[in-house]
C-alpha positions, 0 to 999 in steps of 0.5 A, spaced: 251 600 426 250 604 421 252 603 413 257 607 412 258 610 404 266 608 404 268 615 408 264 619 402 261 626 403 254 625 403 251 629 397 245 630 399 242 631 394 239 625 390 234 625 384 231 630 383 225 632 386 220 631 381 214 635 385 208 631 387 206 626 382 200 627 378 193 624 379 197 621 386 194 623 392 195 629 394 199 630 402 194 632 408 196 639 411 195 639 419 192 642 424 196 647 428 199 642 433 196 636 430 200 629 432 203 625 426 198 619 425 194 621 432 195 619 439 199 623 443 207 624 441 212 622 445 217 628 444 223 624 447 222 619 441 223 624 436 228 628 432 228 634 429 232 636 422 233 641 419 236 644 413 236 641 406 241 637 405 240 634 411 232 632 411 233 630 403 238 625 407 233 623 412 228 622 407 232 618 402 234 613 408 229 612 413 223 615 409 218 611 413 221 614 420 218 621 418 212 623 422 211 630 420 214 635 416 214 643 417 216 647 411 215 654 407 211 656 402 218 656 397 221 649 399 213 646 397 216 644 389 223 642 390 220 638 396 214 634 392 217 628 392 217 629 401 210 630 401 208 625 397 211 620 401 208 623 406 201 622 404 201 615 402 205 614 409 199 618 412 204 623 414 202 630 416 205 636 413 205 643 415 206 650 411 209 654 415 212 662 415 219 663 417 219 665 424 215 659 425 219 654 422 225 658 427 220 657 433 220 650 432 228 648 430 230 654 436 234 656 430 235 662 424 238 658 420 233 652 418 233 653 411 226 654 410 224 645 412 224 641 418 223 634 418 220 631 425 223 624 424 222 618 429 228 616 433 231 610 432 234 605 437 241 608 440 247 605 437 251 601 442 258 602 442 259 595 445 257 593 437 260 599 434 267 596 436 266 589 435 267 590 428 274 586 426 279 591 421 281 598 422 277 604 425 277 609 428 272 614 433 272 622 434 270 623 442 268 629 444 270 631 452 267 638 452 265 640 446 258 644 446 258 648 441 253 645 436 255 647 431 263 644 432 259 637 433 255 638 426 262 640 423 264 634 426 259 629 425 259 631 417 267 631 417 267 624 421 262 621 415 267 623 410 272 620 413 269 613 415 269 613 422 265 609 426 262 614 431 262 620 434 262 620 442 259 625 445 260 626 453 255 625 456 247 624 456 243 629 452 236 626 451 237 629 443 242 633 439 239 640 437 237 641 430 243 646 428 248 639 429 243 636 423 243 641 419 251 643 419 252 636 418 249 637 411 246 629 412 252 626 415 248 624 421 245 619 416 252 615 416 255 617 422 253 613 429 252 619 434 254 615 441 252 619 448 257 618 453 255 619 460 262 616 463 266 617 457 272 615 461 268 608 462 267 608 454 275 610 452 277 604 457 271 600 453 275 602 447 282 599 449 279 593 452 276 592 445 284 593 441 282 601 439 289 606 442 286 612 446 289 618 442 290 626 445 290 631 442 293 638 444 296 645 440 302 644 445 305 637 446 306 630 444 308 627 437 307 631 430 301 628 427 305 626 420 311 622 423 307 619 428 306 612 427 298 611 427 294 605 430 289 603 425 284 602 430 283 609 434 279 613 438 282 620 437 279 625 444 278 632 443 277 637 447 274 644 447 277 650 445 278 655 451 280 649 456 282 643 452 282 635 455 281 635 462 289 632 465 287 626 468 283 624 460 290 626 457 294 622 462 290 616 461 291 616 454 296 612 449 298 617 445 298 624 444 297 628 437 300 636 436 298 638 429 304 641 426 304 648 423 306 656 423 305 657 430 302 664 428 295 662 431 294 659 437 291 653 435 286 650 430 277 650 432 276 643 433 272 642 427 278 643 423 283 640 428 277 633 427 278 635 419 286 634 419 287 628 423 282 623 420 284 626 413 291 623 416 288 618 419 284 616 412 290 616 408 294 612 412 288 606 413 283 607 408 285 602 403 286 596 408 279 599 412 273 594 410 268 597 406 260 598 407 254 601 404 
């Protein structure tokens, strides 16, 4: 399970990039398409990151799992600490023009860097909940739009969730979640569930309620009396939980407020109920660094 900053955001932004240093040695531009470290890539055991505030993240935590990094001209300065790393790890990197760097991320918004990192082992949500004292999980059933998940991978790190599980198998989540995450997957366990109902049974069995939630129905969040041991389920937007995962639920959440607008994006809805659940559990949740 991943180290958690005690629900703080991730600032992303560390030291300050100092360039590459001088009389170091001096990072090793690629060939087009040239592997990192030679041999042949294995495609479904990498990661693609983008966006600043998130490859400054990876690099600051796992440095030693990049294998190659693709940024533009500009980024190469306030990166030279990246690239220096990257030649004496024997890293490739790459300069590249924008309209590259949106081939290679599938995304517009890539901020000008990707890094390719090295995926690790997937997290086991068996061990995730194993852990004594309250907690709590975000379980997404539904919910495509990456980036709603990154939004809620990036609220989930600030407010000290285990994990996020995601329904289904995707062999790996898009740059964009990574991105919009602003660094929050460095702290945040993101769990695929390919039968998320099995995954919620596992959860109870291991002392955690199951809790819906819905714009219409169940109990106002603010007078709700709510486990410390929780898995909050949404679903997505236009068509909500499926009714058989509501039913199986111990308990169902309804976010008061004006009634002027339908109902909150899933990613703000996430925001609001983990800041209630943080408010009422945080001081007695165990910390971790």
């Amino acid at each position: 399970m991943k180290a958690r900053g005690a629900g703080h955001a991730v600032a992303g932004g560390g030291a300050r990039p100092t360039g590459v240093k001088p009389g170091g040695p001096r990072p090793r531009a690629t060939g087009k398409g040239a592997p990192a470290g030679g041999g042949t890539r294995n495609r479904d055991a990498e990661i693609k990151v983008c966006g600043r505030h998130a490859c400054r993240a990876v690099f600051e935590r796992r440095a030693a799992r990049v294998q190659r990094v693709y940024l533009t001209q500009e980024l190469v300065r306030p990166f030279g600490d990246l690239l220096h790393a990257c030649a004496e790890l024997r890293r490739p990197y790459k300069i590249v023009g924008p309209d590259e760097l949106e081939r290679i991320t599938e995304s517009r918004h890539h901020e000008g860097i990707c890094v390719v990192v090295a995926a690790e082992p997937p997290a086991k949500l068996a061990e995730i909940l194993a852990a004594p004292g309250p907690g709590w999980l975000v379980a997404l059933a539904g919910v495509e739009n990456p980036h709603n998940t990154g939004a809620i991978v990036r609220t989930a790190a600030h407010f000290g969730a285990r994990a996020v599980l995601i329904e289904g198998a995707p062999k790996r989540l898009p740059p964009v979640v990574y991105r919009t995450a602003q660094g929050g997957a460095e702290w945040v366990d993101v769990v695929a569930a390919p039968a998320l109902t099995a995954a919620l049974a596992e959860a109870r069995r291991a002392g955690f309620a199951i809790c819906a939630t819905s714009s219409q129905a169940g109990t106002d969040l603010f007078a709700a009396e709510l486990p410390s041991r929780a898995v909050i389920v949404l679903g997505a937007e236009d068509t909500g939980l499926a009714p058989a995962t509501a039913a199986a639920a111990d308990l169902t959440l309804r976010i008061p407020g004006s009634a002027h607008v339908e109902s909150l994006n899933v990613a703000a809805a996430t925001a609001v109920l983990l800041a209630e659940l943080w408010r009422r559990h945080a001081a007695r949740a165990p910390s971790s660094s």
